[in-house]
C-alpha positions in Angstrom: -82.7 148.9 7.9 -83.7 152.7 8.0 -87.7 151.6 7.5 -87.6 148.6 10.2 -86.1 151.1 12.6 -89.1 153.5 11.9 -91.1 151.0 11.9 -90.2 149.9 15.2 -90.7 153.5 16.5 -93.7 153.9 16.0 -95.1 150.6 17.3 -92.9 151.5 20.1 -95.2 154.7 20.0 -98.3 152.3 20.5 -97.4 149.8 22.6 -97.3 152.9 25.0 -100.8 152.2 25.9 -100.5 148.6 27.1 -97.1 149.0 29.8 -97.7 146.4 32.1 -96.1 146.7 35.8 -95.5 144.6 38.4 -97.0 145.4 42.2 -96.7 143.9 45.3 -98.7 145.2 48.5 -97.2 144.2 52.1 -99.3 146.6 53.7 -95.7 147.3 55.3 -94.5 150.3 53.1 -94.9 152.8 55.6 -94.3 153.2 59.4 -97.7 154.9 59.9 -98.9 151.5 58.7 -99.3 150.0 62.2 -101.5 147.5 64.0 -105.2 148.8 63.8 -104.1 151.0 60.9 -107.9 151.8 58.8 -106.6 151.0 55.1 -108.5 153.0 52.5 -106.1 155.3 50.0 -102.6 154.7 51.6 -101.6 153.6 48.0 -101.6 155.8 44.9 -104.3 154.7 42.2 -106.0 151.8 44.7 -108.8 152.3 47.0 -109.6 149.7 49.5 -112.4 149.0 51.3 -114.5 146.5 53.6 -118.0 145.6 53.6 -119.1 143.5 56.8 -122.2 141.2 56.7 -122.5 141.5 60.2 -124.9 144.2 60.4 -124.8 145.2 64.2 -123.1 148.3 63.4 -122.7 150.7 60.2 -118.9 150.1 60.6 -117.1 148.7 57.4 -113.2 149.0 58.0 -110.9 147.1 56.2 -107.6 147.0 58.9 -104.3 146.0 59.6 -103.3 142.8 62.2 -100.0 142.7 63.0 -99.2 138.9 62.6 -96.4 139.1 64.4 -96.9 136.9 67.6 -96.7 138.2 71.1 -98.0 142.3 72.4 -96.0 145.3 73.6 -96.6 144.1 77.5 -95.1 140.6 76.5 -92.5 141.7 74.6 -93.9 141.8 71.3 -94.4 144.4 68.5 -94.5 147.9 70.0 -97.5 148.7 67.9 -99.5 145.6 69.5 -101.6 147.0 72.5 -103.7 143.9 72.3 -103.5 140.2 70.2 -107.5 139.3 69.8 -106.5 136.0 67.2 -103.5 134.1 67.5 -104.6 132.3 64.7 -103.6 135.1 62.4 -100.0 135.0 64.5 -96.7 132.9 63.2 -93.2 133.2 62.1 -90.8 133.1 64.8 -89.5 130.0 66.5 -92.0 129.8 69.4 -95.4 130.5 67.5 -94.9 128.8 64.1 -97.7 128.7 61.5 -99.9 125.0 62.0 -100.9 124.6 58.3 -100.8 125.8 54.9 -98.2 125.4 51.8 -96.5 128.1 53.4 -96.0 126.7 56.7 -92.8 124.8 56.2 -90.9 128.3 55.5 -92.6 129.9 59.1 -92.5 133.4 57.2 -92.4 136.1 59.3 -95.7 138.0 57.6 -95.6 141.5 59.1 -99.0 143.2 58.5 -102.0 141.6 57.2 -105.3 143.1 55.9 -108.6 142.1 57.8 -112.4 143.1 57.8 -112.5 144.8 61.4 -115.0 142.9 63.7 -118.5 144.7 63.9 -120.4 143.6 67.0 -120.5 144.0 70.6 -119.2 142.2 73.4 -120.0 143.0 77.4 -121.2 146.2 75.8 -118.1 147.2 74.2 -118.2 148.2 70.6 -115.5 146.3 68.6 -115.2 149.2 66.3 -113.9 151.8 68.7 -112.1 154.5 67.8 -111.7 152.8 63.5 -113.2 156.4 62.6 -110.1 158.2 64.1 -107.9 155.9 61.6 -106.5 153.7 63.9 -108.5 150.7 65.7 -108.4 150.1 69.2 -109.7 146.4 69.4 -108.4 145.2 66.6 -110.0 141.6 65.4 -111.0 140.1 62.4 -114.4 139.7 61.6 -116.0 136.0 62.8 -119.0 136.0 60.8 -119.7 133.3 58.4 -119.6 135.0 55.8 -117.9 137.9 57.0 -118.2 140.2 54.3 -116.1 141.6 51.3 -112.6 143.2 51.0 -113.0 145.3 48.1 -109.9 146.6 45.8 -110.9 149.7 43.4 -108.0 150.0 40.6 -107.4 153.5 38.6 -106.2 151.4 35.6 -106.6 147.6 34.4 -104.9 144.9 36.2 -104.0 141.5 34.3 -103.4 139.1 37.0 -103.6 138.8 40.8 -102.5 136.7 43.6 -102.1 136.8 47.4 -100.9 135.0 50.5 -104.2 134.4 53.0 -104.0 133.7 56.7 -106.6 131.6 58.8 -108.7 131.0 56.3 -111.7 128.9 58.1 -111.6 125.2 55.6 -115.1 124.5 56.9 -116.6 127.4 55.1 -113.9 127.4 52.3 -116.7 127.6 49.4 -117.9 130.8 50.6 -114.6 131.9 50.2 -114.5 133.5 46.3 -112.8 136.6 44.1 -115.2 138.3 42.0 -113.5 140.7 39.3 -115.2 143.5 37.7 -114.7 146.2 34.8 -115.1 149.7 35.3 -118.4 150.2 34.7 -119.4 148.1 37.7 -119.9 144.4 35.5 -119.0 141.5 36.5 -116.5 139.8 34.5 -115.4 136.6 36.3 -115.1 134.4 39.3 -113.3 131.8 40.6 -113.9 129.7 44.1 -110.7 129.4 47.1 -111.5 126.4 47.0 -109.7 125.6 43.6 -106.8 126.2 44.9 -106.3 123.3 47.4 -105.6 121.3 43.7 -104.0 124.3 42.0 -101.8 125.5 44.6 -101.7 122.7 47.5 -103.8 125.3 49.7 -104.7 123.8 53.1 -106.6 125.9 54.8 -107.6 125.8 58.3 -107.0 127.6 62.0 -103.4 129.4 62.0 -103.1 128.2 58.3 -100.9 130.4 55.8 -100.9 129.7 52.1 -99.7 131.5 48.5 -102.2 131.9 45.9 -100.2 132.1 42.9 -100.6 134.6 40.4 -104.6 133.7 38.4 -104.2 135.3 34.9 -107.8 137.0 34.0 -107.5 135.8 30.2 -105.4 132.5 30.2 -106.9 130.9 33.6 -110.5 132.6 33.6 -111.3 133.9 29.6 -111.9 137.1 30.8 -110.8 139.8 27.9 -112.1 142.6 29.3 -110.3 145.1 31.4 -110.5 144.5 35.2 -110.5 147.3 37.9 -112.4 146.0 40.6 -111.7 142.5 42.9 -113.8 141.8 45.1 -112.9 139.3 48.1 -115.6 137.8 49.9 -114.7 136.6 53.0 -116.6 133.1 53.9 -115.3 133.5 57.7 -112.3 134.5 59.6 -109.3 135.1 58.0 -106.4 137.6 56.4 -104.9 138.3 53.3 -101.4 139.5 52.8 -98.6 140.6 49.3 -101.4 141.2 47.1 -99.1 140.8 43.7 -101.0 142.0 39.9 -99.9 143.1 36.8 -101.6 146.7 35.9 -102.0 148.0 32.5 -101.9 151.3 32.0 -103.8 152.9 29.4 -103.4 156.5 28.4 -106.4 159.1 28.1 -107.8 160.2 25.5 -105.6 163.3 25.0 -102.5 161.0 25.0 -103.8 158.5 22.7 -104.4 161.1 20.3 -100.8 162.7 20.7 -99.6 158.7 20.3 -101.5 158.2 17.0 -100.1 161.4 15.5 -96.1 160.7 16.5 -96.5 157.5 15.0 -98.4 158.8 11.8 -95.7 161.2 11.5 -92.8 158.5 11.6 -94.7 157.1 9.0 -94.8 160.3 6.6 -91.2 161.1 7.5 -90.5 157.2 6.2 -92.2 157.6 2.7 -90.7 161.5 2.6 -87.4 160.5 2.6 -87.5 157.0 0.9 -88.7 159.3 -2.6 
């Protein structure tokens, strides 16, 4: 009994480097996360960035829409000074989402994550005032494509899934996450549109619809560690409670501090059995 219980201390030891937990963006977490909110290092260990094809501008925000239907002068969220797309609007009883697997339920999304619109219209740069951290004319990008929302990890992640908004179904194959190791390779691919079989996805205008979870080595092959997803947009279009699995693995230093505990378990096990 004495050598399974060392034994099982010192894998314990080990298995250190692989803990695996649970996330869940909302992009709701904190109340300076409002409507127009620029998204880049709000969470620890995850940057988040945009890259818009729509080169009219050298502005590449990645931004919060308040799906909640309605503006502050018609008596909806305070944060709203304006509502650009009503297609990325649902959950309440008079504005109810048209499409989607997840329409039935009419969720009540809160913030979503969208690539700000780059262009001008009637000479007004949609862009204005992103650089002080908060958008004024907050609107999703149109562009088919519309570019990539990019998520930079500090450690490995497993699996991911997501709920999208709006996602346009005419351009649905240009919709794709790409995932990536460290080193900047990618590993892996797989298409939105696969998930109208996998996950009854029916995407549209005003559509909402879960991704489940796509696990990188069961679903995919891919063995290596990811840290980068890529998101390419193929049109309009939000995405909401990003869910993954992360992996932490230890530096150096610790593995080396690991290795010896267990060694030492081991020692102390063959000490005392003579």
């Amino acid at each position: 009994m004495k050598n399974i219980s060392v034994f099982a201390s010192s894998l314990a030891l080990l298995t250190i480097a692989n803990t695996v937990n649970a996330v869940t963006l909302t992009f709701d977490e904190e109340v300076s996360m409002v409507h127009g909110r620029v998204i880049t290092n709000q969470y620890s260990g995850i940057t988040i960035s945009a890259e818009n094809f729509n080169t009219s501008h050298s502005n590449d925000y990645a931004v919060l829409y308040n799906t909640t239907p309605g503006k502050k002068s018609n008596g909806g969220p305070a944060d709203k000074k304006n509502d650009r797309d009503k297609d990325l609007t649902g959950g309440t009883s008079g504005k109810s989402w048209s499409q989607g697997n997840l329409a039935s339920s009419n969720p009540l999304m809160g913030n979503a994550l969208i690539i700000q619109e780059n262009r001008t219209i009637n000479g007004r740069n949609q862009a204005k005032n992103c650089n002080t951290g908060v958008c004024k004319f907050v609107d999703d990008e149109e562009k088919k494509p519309a570019g990539n929302l990019i998520f930079d990890f500090d450690y490995g992640i497993s699996e991911f899934g997501l709920d999208v908004i709006d996602f346009n179904s005419g351009t649905i194959n240009d919709y794709l996450a790409s995932f990536y190791d460290s080193t900047g390779t990618q590993l892996g691919s797989i298409g939105f549109d696969e998930f109208i079989a996998r996950d009854n996805a029916d995407y549209g205008n005003n559509s909402i619809n879960r991704i489940s979870p796509i696990n990188f080595l069961a679903d995919l092959g891919i063995t290596d560690t990811v840290s980068r997803i890529v998101l390419k947009m193929g049109g309009s279009g939000a995405i909401d409670n990003l869910v993954f699995n992360s992996v932490k693995v230890p530096e150096p230093g610790t593995w080396a501090l690991l290795s010896f505990g267990a060694a030492w378990l081991f020692r102390r096990r063959f000490v005392v059995k003579r």
